[in-house]
C-alpha positions as a Markdown table, in Angstrom:
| # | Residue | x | y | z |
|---|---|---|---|---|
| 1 | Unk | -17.4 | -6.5 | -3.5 |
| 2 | Unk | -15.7 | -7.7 | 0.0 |
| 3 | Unk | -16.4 | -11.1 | -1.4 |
| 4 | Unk | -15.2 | -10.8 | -4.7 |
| 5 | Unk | -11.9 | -9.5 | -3.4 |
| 6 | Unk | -11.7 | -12.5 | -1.2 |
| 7 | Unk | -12.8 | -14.7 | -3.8 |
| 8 | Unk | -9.7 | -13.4 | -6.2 |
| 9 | Unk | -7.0 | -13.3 | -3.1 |
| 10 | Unk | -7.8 | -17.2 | -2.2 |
| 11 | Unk | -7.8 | -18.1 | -5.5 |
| 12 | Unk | -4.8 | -16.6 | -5.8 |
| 13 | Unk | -3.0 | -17.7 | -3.0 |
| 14 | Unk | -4.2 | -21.6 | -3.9 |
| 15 | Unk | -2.5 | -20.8 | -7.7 |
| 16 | Unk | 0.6 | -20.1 | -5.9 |
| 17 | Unk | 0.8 | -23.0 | -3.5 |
| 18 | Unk | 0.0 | -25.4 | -6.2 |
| 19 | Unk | 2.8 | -24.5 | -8.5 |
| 20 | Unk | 5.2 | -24.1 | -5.9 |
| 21 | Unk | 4.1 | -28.0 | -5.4 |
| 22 | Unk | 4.7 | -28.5 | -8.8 |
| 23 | Unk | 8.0 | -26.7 | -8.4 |
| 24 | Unk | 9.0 | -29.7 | -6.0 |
| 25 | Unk | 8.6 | -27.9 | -2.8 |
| 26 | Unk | 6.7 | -29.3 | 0.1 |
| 27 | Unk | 2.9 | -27.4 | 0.7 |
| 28 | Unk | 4.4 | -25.9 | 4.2 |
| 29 | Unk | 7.7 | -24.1 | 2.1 |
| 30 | Unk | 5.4 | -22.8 | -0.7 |
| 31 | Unk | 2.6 | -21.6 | 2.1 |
| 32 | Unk | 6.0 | -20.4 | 4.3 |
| 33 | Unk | 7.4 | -18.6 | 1.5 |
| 34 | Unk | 4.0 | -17.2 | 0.2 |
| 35 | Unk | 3.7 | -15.4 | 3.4 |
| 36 | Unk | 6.9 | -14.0 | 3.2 |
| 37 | Unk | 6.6 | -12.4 | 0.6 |
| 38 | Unk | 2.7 | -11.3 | 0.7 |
| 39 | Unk | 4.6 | -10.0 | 4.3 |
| 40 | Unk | 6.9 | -7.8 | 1.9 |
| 41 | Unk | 4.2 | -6.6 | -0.1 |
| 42 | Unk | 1.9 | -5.3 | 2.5 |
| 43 | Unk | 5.0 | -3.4 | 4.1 |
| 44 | Unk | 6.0 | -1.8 | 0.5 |
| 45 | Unk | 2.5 | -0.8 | 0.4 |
| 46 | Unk | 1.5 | 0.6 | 3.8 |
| 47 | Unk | 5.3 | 2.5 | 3.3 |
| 48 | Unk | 3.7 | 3.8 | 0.2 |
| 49 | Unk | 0.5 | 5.2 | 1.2 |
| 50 | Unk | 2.1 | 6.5 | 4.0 |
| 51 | Unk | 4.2 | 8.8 | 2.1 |
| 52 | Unk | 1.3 | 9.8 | 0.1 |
| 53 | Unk | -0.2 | 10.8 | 2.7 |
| 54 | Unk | 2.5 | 12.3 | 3.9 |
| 55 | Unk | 3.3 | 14.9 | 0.8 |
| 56 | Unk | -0.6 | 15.4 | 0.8 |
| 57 | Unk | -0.2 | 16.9 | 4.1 |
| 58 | Unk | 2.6 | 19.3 | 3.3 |
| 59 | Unk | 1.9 | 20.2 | 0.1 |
| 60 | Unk | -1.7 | 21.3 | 2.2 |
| 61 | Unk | 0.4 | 22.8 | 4.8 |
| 62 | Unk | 2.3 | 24.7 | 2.1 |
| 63 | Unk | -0.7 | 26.1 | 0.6 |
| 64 | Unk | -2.4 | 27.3 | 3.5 |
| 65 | Unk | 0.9 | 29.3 | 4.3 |
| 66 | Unk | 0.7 | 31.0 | 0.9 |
| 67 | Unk | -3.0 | 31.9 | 1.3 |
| 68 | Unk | -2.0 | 33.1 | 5.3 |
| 69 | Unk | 1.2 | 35.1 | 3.4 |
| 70 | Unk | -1.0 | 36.7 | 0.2 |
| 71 | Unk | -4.1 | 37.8 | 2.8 |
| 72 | Unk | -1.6 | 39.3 | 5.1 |
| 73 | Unk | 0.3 | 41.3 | 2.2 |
| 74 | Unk | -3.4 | 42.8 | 0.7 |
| 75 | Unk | -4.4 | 43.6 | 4.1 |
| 76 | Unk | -1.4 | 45.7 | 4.8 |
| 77 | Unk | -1.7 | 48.4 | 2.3 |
C-alpha cells in the first residue's frame, strides 16, 4: 500500500512539473513552486488533525466530568 501511495504522489508531482513546463516556466520554478505549495498543504493539514485531536480530547474530558458529577450525585442520597 506504502508503494502505491508513493507510486500516485510521484506520478503526481511529475504531472505537475510537466505542465508547469508547458506553462513556460523553467523545471527549477515549477519544482520551486510545487514545494511551496505541497509546503502549504502539509501545514493546513497537520493544523487540521491537530484540532481534531484536540476537540476529541475535550469533548473526552467533558464526558468524564459528567460521569464523575452523575456518580457523585447517586452516591449522596
Amino acid at each position: 500500500m506504502k508503494n502505491v501511495l508513493l507510486g500516485l504522489l510521484a506520478g503526481a508531482a511529475i504531472t505537475y512539473v510537466c505542465m508547469e513546463k508547458k506553462n513556460g516556466k523553467t523545471y527549477s520554478e515549477a519544482y520551486s513552486e510545487m514545494c511551496d505549495k505541497a509546503s502549504d498543504l502539509i501545514s493546513k493539514v497537520k493544523k487540521n488533525i491537530k484540532d481534531s485531536v484536540d476537540k476529541g480530547v475535550n469533548k473526552a474530558e467533558y464526558v468524564g466530568e459528567r460521569a464523575d458529577e452523575k456518580l457523585n450525585n447517586e452516591t449522596s442520597y
